[in-house]
C-alpha positions in Angstrom: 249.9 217.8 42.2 247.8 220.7 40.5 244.4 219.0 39.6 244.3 222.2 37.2 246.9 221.5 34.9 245.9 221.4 31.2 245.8 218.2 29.5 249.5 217.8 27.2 248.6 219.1 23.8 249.4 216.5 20.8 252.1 218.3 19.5 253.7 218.6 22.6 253.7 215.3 23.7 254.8 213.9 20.2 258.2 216.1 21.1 258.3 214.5 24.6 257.8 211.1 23.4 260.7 211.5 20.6 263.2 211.8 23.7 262.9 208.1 23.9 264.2 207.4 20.4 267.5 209.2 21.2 270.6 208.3 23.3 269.4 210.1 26.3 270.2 209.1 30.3 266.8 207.0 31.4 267.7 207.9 35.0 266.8 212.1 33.7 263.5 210.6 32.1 262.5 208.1 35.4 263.3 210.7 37.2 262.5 214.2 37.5 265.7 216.8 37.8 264.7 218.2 40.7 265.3 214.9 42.1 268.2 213.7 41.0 270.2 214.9 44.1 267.8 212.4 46.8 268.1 209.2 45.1 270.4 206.6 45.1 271.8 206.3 41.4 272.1 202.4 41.8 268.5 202.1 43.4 267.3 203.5 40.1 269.1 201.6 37.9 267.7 198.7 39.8 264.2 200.4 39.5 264.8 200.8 35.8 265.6 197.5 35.5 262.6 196.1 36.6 260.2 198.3 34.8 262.3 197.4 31.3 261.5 193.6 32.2 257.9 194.0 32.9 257.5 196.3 29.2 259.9 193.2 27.0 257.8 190.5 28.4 254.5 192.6 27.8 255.9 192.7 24.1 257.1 189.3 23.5 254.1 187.8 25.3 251.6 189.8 22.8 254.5 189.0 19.5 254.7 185.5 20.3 250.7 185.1 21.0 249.9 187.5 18.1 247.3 188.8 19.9 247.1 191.6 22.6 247.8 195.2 23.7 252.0 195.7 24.4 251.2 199.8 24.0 249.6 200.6 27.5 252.0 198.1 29.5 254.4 199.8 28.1 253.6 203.4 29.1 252.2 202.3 32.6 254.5 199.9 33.9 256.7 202.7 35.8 253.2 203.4 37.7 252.6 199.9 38.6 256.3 199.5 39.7 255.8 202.7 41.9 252.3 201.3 43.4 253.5 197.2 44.0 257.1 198.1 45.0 256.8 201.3 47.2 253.3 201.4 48.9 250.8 198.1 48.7 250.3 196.0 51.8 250.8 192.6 50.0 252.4 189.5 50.9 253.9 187.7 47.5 253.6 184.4 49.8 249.5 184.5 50.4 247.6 186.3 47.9 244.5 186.1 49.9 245.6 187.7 53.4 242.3 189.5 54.6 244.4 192.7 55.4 246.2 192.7 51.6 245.8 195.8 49.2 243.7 195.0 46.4 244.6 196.2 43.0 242.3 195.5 39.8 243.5 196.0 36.7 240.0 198.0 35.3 241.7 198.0 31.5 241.7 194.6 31.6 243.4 194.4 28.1 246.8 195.4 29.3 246.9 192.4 31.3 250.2 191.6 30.5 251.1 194.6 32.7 249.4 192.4 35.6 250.7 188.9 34.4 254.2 190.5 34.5 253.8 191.9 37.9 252.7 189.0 39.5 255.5 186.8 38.0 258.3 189.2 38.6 256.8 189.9 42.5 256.7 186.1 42.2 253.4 185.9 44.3 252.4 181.8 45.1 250.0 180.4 43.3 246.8 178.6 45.7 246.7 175.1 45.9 243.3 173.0 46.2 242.7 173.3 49.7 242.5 177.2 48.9 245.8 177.6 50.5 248.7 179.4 49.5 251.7 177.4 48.5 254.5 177.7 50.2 258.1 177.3 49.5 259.4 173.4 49.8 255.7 171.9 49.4 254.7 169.2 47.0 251.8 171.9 45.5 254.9 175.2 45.2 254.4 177.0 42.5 254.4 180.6 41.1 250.9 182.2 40.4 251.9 183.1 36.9 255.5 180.7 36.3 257.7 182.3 32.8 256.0 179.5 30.8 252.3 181.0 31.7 254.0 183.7 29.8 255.3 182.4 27.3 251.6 180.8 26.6 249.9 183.8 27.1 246.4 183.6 25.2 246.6 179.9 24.9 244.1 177.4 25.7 244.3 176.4 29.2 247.0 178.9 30.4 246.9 180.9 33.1 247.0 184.2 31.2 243.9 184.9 29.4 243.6 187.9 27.1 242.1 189.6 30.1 242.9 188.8 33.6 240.3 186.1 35.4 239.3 186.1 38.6 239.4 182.3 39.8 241.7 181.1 36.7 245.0 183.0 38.6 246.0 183.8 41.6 246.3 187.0 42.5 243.9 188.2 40.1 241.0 190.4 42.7 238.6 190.7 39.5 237.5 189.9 35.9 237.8 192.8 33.9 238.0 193.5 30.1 234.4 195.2 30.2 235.5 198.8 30.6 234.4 200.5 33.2 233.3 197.1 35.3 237.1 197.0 37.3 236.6 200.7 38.7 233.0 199.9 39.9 234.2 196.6 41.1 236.7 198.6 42.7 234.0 200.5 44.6 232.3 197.7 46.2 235.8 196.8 47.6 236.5 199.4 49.3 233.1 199.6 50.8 233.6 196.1 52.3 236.8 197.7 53.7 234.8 200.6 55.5 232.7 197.6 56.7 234.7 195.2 57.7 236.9 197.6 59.6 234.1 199.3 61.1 232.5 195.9 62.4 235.1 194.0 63.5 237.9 196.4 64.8 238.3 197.2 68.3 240.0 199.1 70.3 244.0 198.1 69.8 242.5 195.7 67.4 243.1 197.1 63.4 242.6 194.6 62.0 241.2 195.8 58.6 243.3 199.0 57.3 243.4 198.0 53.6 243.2 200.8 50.7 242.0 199.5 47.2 243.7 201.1 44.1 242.2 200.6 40.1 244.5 201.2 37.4 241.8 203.0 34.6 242.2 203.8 30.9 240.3 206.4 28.9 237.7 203.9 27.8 236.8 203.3 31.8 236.6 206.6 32.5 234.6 207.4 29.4 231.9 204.3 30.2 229.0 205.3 32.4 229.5 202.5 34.9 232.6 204.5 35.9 230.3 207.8 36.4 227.7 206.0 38.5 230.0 204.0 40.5 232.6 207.3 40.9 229.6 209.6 42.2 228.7 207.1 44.7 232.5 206.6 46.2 232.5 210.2 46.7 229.0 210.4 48.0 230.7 207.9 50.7 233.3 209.7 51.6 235.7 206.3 50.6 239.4 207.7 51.4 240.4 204.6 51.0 240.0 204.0 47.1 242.2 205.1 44.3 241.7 205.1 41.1 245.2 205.8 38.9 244.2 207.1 35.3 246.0 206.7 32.4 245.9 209.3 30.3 247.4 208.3 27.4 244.6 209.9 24.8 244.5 207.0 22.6 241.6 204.3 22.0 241.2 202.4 19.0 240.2 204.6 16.8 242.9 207.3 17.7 242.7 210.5 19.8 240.6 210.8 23.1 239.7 214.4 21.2 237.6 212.6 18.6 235.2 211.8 21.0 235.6 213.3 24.2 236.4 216.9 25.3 235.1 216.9 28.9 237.4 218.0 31.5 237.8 215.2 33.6 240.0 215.8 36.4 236.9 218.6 37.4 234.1 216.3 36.9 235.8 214.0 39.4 236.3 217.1 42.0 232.0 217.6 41.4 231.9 213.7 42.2 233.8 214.7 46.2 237.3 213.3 45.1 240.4 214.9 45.6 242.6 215.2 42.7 246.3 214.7 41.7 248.6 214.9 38.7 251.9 213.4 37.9 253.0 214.9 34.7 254.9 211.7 33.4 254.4 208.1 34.2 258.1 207.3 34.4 258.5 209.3 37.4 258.8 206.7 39.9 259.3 209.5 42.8 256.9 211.8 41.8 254.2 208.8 41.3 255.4 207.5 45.0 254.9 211.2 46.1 251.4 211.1 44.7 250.2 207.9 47.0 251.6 209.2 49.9 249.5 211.7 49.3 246.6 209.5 48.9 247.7 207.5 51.9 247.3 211.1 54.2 243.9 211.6 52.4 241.0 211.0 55.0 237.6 212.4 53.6 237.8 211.4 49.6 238.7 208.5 47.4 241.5 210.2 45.2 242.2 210.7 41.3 245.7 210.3 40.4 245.8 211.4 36.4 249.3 210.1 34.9 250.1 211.5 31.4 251.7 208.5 29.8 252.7 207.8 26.1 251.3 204.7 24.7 254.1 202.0 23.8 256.6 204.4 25.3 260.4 204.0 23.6 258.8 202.3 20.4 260.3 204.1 17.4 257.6 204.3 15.3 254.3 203.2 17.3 255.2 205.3 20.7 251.5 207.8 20.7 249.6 206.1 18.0 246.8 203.9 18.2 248.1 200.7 16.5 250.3 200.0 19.3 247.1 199.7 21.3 245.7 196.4 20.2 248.4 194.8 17.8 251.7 193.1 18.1 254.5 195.8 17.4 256.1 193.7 15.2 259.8 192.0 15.4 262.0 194.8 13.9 259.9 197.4 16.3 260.0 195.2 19.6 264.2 195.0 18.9 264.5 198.8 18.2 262.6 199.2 21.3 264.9 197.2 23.5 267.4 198.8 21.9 266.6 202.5 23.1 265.9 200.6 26.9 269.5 199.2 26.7 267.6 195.9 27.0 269.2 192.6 25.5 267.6 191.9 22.4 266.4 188.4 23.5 262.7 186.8 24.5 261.2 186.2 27.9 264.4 187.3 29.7 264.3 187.6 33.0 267.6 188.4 35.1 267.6 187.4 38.7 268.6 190.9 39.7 265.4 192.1 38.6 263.9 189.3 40.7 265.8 189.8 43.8 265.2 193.4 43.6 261.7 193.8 43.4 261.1 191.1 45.6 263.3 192.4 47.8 261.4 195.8 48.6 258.0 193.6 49.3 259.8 191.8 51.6 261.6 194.1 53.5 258.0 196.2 53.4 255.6 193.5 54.2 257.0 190.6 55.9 257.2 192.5 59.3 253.9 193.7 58.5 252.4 190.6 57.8 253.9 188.7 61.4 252.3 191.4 63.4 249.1 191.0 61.6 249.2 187.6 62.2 250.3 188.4 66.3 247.7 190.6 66.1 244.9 188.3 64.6 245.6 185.1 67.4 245.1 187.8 70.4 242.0 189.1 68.4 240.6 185.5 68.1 241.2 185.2 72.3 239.9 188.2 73.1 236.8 188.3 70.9 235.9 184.7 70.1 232.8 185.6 68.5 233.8 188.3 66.1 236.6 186.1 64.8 234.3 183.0 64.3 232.1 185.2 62.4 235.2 186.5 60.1 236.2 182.8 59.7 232.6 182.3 58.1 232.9 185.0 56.3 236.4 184.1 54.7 235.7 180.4 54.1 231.9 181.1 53.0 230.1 178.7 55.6 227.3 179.2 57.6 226.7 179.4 61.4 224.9 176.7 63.3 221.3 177.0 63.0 221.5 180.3 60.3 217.9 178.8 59.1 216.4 179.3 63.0 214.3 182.5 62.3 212.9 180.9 59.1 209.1 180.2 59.7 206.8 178.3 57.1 204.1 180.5 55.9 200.3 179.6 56.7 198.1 178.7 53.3 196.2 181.6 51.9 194.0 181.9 49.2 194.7 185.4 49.3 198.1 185.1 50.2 200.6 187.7 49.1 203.1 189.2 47.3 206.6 187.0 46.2 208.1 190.5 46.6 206.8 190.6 50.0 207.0 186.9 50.9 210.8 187.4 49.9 210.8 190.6 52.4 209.9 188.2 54.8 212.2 185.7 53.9 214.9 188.1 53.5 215.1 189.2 57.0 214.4 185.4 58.6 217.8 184.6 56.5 219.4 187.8 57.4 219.3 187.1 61.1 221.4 184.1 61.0 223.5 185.0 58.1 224.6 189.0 59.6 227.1 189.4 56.2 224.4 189.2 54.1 224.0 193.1 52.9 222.5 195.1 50.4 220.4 197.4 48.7 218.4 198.9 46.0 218.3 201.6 42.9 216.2 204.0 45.1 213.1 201.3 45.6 213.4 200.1 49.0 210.0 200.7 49.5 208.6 199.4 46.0 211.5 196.1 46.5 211.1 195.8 50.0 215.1 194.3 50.0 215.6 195.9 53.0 216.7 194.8 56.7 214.4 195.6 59.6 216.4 196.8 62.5 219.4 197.2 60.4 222.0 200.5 60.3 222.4 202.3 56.9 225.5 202.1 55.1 226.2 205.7 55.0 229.6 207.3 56.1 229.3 208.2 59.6 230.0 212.0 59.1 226.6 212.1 57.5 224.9 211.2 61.0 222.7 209.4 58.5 224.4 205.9 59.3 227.7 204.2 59.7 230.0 201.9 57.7 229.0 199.0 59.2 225.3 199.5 58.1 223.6 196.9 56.1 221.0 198.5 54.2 222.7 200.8 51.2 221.0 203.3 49.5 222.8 203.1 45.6 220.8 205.5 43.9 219.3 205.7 40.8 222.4 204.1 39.8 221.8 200.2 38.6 224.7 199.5 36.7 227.0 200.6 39.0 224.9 198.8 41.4 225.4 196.0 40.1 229.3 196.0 39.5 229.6 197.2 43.2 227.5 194.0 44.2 230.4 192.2 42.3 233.0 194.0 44.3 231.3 193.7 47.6 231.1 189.6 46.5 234.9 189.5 45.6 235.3 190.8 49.6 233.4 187.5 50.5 230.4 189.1 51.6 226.8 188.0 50.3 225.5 191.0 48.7 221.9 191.7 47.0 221.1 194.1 44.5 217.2 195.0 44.0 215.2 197.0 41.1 212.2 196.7 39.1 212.6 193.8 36.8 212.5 195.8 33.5 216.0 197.1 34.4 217.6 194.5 35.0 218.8 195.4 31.5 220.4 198.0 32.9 222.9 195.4 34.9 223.4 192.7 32.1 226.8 193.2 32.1 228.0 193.1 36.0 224.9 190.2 36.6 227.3 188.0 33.5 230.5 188.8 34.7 229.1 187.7 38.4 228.4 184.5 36.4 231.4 184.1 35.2 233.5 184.6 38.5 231.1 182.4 40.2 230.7 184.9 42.8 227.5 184.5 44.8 225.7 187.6 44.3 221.8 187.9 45.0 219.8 189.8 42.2 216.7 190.7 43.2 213.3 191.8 40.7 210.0 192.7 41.2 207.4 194.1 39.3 207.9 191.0 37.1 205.1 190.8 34.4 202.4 192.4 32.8 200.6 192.4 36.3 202.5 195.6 37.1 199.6 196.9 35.3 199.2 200.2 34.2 202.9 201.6 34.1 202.8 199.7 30.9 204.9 198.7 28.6 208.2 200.8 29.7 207.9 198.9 33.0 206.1 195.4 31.7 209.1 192.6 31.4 208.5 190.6 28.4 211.8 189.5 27.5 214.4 189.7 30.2 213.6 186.3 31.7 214.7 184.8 28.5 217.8 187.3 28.9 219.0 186.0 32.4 217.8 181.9 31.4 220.4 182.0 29.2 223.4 183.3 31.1 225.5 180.7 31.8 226.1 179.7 35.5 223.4 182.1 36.6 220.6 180.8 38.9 217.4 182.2 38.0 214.2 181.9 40.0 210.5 182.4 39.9 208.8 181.4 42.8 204.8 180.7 42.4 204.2 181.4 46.2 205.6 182.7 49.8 206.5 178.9 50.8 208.8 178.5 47.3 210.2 181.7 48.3 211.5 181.0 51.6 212.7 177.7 50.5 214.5 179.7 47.6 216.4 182.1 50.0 217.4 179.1 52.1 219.0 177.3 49.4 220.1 180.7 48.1 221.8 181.5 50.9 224.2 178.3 51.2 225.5 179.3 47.8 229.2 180.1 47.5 230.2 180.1 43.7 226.7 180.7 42.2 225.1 184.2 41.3 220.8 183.7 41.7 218.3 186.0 40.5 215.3 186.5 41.9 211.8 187.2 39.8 209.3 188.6 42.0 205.5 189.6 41.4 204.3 193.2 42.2 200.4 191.8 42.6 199.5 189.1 45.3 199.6 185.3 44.3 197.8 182.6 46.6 199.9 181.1 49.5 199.2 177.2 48.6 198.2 174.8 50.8 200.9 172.1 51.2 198.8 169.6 52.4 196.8 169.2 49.1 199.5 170.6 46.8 203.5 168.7 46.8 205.8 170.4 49.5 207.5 173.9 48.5 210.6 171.8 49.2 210.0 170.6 45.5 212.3 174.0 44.4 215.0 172.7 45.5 215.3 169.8 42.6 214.3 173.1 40.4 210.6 172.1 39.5 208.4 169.1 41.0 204.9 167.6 40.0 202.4 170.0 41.8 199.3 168.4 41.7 197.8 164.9 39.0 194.8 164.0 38.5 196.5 160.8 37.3 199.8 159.5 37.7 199.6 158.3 33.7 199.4 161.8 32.5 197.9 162.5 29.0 199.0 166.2 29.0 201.7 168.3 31.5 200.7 171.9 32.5 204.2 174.4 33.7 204.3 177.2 34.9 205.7 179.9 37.3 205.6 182.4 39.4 201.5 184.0 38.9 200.7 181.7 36.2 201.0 178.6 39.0 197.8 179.5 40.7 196.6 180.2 37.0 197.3 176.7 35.8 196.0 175.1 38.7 192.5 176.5 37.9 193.1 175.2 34.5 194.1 172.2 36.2 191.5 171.4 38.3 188.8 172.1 35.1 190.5 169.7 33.2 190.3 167.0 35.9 186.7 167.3 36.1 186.2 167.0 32.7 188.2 163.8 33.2 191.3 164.6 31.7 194.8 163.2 33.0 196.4 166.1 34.0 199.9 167.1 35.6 201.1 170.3 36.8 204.7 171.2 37.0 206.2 174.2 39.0 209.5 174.8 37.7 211.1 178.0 39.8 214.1 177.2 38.7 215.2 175.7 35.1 219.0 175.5 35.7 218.3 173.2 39.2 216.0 171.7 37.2 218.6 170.8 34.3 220.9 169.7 36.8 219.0 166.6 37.9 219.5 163.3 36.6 218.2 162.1 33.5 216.2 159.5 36.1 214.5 162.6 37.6 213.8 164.8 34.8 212.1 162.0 32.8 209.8 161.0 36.1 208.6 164.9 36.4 208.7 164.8 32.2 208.0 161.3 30.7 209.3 161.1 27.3 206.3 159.8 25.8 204.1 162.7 26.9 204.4 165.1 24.3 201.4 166.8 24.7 203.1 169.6 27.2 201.7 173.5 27.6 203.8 176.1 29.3 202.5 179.3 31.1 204.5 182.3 31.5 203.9 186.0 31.1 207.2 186.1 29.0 208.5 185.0 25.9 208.2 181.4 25.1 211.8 181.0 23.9 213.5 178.9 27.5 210.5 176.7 27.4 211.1 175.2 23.9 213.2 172.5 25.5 210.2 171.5 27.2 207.5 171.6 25.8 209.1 170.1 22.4 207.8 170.7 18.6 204.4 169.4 19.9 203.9 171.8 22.6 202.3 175.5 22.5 203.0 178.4 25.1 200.8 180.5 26.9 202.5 184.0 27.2 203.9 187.1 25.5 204.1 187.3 21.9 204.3 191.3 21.9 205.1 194.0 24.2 201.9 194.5 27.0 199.9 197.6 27.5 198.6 200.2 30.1 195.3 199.1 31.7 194.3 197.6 34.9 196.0 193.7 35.2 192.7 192.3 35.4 192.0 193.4 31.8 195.5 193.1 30.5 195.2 189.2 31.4 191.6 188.8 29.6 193.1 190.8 26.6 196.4 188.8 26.1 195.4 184.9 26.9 196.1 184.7 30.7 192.7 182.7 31.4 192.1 179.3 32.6 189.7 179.1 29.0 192.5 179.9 27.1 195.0 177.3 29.0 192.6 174.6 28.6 192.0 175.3 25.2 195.8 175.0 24.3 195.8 172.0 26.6 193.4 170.2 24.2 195.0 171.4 21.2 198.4 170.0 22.2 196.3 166.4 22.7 194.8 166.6 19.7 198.6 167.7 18.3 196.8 170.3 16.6 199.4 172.8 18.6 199.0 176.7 17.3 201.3 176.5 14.1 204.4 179.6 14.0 202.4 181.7 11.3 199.6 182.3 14.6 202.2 184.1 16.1 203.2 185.7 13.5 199.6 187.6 12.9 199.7 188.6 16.4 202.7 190.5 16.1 201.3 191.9 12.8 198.1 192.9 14.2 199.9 194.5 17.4 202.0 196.8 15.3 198.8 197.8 13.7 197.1 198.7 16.9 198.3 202.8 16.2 197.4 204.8 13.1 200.0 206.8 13.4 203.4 205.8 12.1 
């Protein structure tokens, strides 16, 4: 498997592909001549069989939804045949066995190709109880039954347009995004190195698992797949393998439009050995090519297949409308045609059934009833380990996880939230050891790091072992972010930390986290204008409005070191909710409790803080800084005898989530004169604060000068709260056009243009 063979010139592989649309012998294309003499004529017949099925109901799914991509099922369903029949560790009957191989679909737009081979391996769907369902039970049922099929893109199937972790069994990720199912696949197999490295012993394996991502041009060409690539090969992960289909076609047409990089050598820069299989119908050569990954012990491996889109379709076979559009009725018979296939819908013949589940169950069965020996002598011999594994797996916490965590004294000097959540950080992680993580190359800016923990590192390095806890991504926070994921999908409680201006960087793994419901921990400082004078390049203005608005995600701002621990302690009993953290860079007062409400407040997502009057006239909220800011404003208000309320609200979604009963006691309906005080956009607050209330934060981008003179300069002064204070209770609130001639008057601020 050459790693220097030229990529198949167009011309060339137009006359390859034309093979298909004559009467030729399939068994001399599936497999190669050299070959012919080893194999079993019948057993590739058989094997033939099954890969025909998995490419007519890829087509008839797509025809009959009229939506979808039949072209790379088509070409790659030999390869996934090869991969699910011949090698993975998998057992059909319990799609979440610790020990399984996981396979993610990265091109997440053939899912058809997975749909298909988790109905023809007929792998059990999971009941309630999060429990396979086994054969005679009240609950039995397929994963993906013929009918899910037959319904594919429907509402309420279980066969979206791209494959959803949660919504089907056997599905190990969400992917669609390109690029996200590689890096996702990254943080997989680094929970393998770690779980393996923690928990086996001696005579114990318990973890051996290999993780293998099926990868289209598109992932290959994102630069999530770059990061997270230069990373797995940084970490020495032999157990990863990414199969690339090399198809060169993408929506618009050739790969050579837009591409001309040879990638095969970037990936042996990136550490990774490298293998070809010249045609993806080679079922031998491609079972050749994983053994050969399965022998690999220092790099993840690159298996490039050249395949031809919608292979066998007469006139779509290598063009780019087969890649996103039905083929069409006439097309889809002439192709069965050409695969000797009966011209008829959603068959399925039971031979193809009892064949392919045949070979996993003559592979894995044995394997899976010595796992199982092995896991009850494991569980007598080392009671403590396999407790901690049963956490792990059922996402529970130990008895007294929360012992280490300490109550901060008040401070009027106080400290930090990015080093109040250091703190916090490591009383959590001392009761909860699974909880890992790392940062884009700002440990010491972050502070996300374990005290006393190992670095995840691989162990030839000498630099740290795979059982480390503190990971080192790089300067890498997308992939960081779609490892998190991966690590997350593993059942472990990862964080990923970085200054909170790139967290843009990471929009797309922190909304895909939301929508698996996997509970990964974002963590970001430097969260304001206060960062100072790195200015505006490193000043977040918007992004809090950015992650407020993700569905599902948990997004916190904690005003001082006692709302921060409480944070990571509800945090950290989370099991199907993502959480971001917003830190400050500068030091915010440590309240005292005993004149201000309880930090327990958070947990209810915001909480009256401190009232002059339980009959409010006008509510003061606020976060993170601004809280000890308001409550200056508060307390000047009160001795001017105004009835004053202030709000913390850390968390808006918790605090959406109460009842009406509670929400209305904290906000009473028929106080309308509201102010909100934030150093971000006002946008999340509207809800609040209503069409009579005015917000005290950014307008425009900030600026580079000391923080003391960026708050005087942009309204972050108790005089300028209390002024907005009485305008809202005069309902003379700051009309739109104000803000308006601020942003007009910023952009004038340069004479240059």
């Amino acid at each position: 498997f050459s790693s220097d063979r030229p990529r198949v010139g167009r011309a060339q592989r137009f006359h390859i592909g034309a093979m298909a649309h004559q009467n030729v012998d399939l068994d001399l294309l599936f497999h190669s001549s050299k070959d012919m003499k080893f194999f079993d004529k019948s057993q590739a017949k058989a094997d033939d069989q099954v890969v025909n099925c998995l490419r007519c109901l890829a087509m008839d799914a797509v025809q009959q939804a009229n939506s979808g991509h039949p072209g790379t099922p088509m070409a790659m369903a030999p390869v996934a045949y090869a991969l699910w029949a011949r090698v993975m560790r998998y057992d059909r009957n319990d799609p979440n066995w610790m020990n399984r191989d996981r396979f993610v679909l990265s091109m997440g737009h053939a899912s058809m190709l997975l749909y298909g081979l988790l109905h023809l391996a007929g792998v059990k769907d999971i009941g309630p109880d999060g429990e396979p369902c086994r054969v005679g039970g009240s609950n039995c049922g397929l994963a993906v039954p013929l009918q899910a099929i037959k319904d594919f893109r429907q509402h309420g199937s279980s066969t979206p347009g791209h494959p959803e972790y949660r919504c089907t069994a056997g599905i190990e990720t969400t992917t669609g995004p390109l690029g996200q199912g590689v890096a996702n696949s990254v943080g997989m197999a680094m929970a393998a190195k770690w779980y393996a490295d923690k928990f086996n012993k001696p005579g114990f394996e318990l973890f051996t698992y290999d993780v293998y991502a099926m990868a289209s041009d598109g992932d290959l060409q994102e630069g999530v797949s770059a990061e997270s690539a230069s990373l797995a090969g940084h970490l020495k992960l032999d157990n990863l393998c990414w199969i690339w289909d090399n198809n060169q076609i993408t929506i618009e047409g050739n790969t050579a439009w837009a591409i001309s990089e040879d990638i095969p050598t970037r990936f042996l820069a990136y550490g990774w050995n490298v293998l070809r299989v010249g045609d993806a119908n080679d079922v031998e050569a491609l079972h050749r090519a994983i053994t050969v990954f399965k022998r690999e012990k220092q790099r993840p491996t690159l298996i490039v297949v050249d395949s031809h889109i919608a292979w066998g379709a007469p006139t779509k076979q290598d063009h780019f409308h087969a890649h996103g559009s039905p083929l069409g009725e006439q097309e889809i018979a002439a192709t069965k045609k050409i695969y000797g296939w009966p011209d008829e819908k959603f068959l399925v013949p039971q031979g193809v059934l009892d064949h392919f589940q045949g070979q996993l169950d003559r592979r894995n069965e044995p394997k899976r009833k010595e796992w199982d020996a092995l896991f009850e002598r494991y569980k007598s011999q080392y009671p403590k380990e396999a407790a901690e594994l049963a956490h792990i797996m059922n996402r529970t916490l130990p008895k007294d996880w929360d012992a280490a965590c300490k109550e901060f004294p008040a401070d009027p000097k106080g400290m930090a939230t990015r080093q109040s959540s250091a703190k916090a950080l490591n009383m959590v992680g001392k009761g909860v050891p699974w909880l890992i993580g790392g940062s884009g190359d700002l440990g010491p800016s972050c502070l996300a790091v374990l005290d006393g923990a190992d670095d995840f590192m691989a162990p030839s390095t000498g630099w740290g072992t795979y059982s480390g806890r503190n990971m080192h991504f790089g300067i890498r926070e997308h992939a960081m972010g779609s490892i998190c994921n991966g690590l997350a999908l593993s059942k472990l409680r990862p964080f990923g930390s970085t200054f909170f201006v790139f967290s843009d960087y990471m929009k797309p793994p922190i909304r895909l986290s939301a929508i698996m419901e996997v509970p990964c921990i974002w963590i970001f400082t430097h969260d304001s204008i206060g960062v100072g004078e790195d200015g505006p390049t490193h000043q977040p203005v918007e992004q809090l409005t950015s992650l407020r608005s993700t569905p599902g995600l948990l997004t916190f701002r904690p005003c001082d070191a006692n709302e921060t621990l409480e944070m990571w302690k509800f945090i950290a009993q989370l099991t199907g909710e993502p959480a971001a953290i917003v830190l400050t860079r500068q030091a915010v007062p440590t309240l005292d409790r005993k004149k201000y409400a309880p930090a327990s407040g958070l947990l209810k997502g915001a909480y009256i803080l401190a009232e002059s009057n339980p009959q409010p006239e006008v509510i003061l909220m606020a976060t993170g800084s601004e809280v000890a800011l308001m409550l200056e404003a508060h307390e000047q208000l009160a001795q001017e005898g105004v009835k004053v309320r202030s709000v913390s609200m850390p968390c808006m979604e918790l605090f959406k989530a109460q009842s009406l009963e509670y929400i209305r006691s904290v906000l009473p309906d028929n106080v309308r004169a509201r102010v909100s005080i934030e150093a971000a956009t006002q946008e999340p607050w509207g809800q609040f604060i209503g069409l009579d209330g005015e917000h005290v934060g950014m307008i425009t981008f900030g600026a580079s000068a000391p923080v003391k003179r960026l708050h005087q300069e942009l309204g972050f002064t108790s005089a300028e709260v209390r002024a907005a204070a009485k305008r809202v209770m005069a309902k003379q609130a700051r009309a739109y056009d104000s803000y308006a001639d601020v942003q007009r008057a910023w952009k004038k601020r340069k004479s240059f243009s």
